[in-house]
C-alpha angles and dihedrals in degrees: 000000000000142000124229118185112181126184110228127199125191100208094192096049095028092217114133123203128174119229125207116206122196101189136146116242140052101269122050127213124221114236112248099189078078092070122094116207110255095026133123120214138193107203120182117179105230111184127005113171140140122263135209126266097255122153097237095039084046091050084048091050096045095060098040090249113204126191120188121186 
């Protein structure tokens, strides 16, 4: 189980956000359902590290959780 956090930029909007990933695997995929057509983004992956077994974290990485803040 792993954690991936990325910083994303929306150059065209100029807005940031910062997008948490809870996945299974070593390498982790960027969600593309995030991207609008016509838009340039500067993405920088921030944290990926492997978490502890824990019930609630393996309940976040079995569904593919997201948080964006």
């Amino acid at each position: 189980m792993y954690k991936t956090t990325w910083f994303i930029k929306d150059i065209v909007d100029n807005t940031k956000i910062e997008l948490v990933y809870y996945h299974f695997g070593k390498n982790p995929m960027f969600p593309s359902w995030y991207m609008k057509e016509n838009h340039a983004y500067e993405i920088e992956m921030i944290w990926h590290f492997k978490l502890l077994k824990t019930l609630p974290l393996f309940l976040k990485c079995l569904t593919h959780h997201y948080i964006i803040k």
